[in-house]
C-alpha positions in Angstrom: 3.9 -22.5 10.7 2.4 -18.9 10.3 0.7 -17.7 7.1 0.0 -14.1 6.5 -0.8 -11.4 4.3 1.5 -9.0 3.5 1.1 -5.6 1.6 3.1 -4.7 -1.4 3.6 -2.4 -3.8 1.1 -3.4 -5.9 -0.7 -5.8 -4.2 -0.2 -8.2 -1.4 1.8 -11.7 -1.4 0.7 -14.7 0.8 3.7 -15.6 2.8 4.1 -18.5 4.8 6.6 -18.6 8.2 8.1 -21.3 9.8 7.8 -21.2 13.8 11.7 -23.0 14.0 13.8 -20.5 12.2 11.4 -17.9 11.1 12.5 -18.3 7.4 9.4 -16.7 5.5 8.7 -18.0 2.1 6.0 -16.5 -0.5 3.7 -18.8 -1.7 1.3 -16.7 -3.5 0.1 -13.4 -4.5 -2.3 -10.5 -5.8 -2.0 -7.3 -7.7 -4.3 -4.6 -8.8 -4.1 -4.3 -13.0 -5.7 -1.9 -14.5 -8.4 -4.9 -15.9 -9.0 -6.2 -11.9 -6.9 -8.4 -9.8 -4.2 -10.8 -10.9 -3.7 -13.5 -8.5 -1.2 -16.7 -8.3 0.0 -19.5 -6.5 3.6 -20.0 -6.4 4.2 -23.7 -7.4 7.9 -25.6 -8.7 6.7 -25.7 -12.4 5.1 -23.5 -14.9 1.5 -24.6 -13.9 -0.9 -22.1 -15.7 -3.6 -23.0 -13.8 -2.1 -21.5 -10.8 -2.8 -18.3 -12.1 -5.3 -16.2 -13.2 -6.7 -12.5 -14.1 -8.6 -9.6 -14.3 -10.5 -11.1 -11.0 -13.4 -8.8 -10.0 -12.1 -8.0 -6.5 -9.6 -8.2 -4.3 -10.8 -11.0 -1.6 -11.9 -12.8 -5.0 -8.4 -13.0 -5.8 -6.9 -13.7 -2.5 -9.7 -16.4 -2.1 -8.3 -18.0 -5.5 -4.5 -18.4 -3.9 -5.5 -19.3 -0.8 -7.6 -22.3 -2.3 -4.2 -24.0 -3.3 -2.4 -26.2 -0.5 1.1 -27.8 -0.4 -0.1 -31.3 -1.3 -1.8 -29.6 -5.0 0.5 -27.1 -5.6 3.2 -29.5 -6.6 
């Protein structure tokens, strides 16, 4: 498994790659509002805490999705 920034639009989206078929699966994200940084992590149910925003900075925000692994994000 690979995980990896990617750059959007608006933002960037945490993506994570498997090594077998190289399927790619987004599992989080960021994007610059005009109040800051909204960030999330991409979960099976409507989880609000998962999510949050107007973060102060970018790495803030990344550093919020990238705090969620597989076995809490469910």
């Amino acid at each position: 498994m690979e995980l990896f920034w990617e750059y959007t639009r608006r933002g960037q989206k945490l993506v994570l790659k498997s090594e077998e078929d190289g399927e790619e699966e987004m599992i989080g994200g960021v994007r610059e509002t005009k109040n800051g940084f909204d960030a999330f992590a991409k979960t099976f149910t409507m989880t609000p805490e998962r999510a949050q925003k107007g973060i102060d900075t970018m790495e803030s925000a990344k550093e919020f999705v990238e705090s969620f692994r597989p076995g809490n994000c469910l």
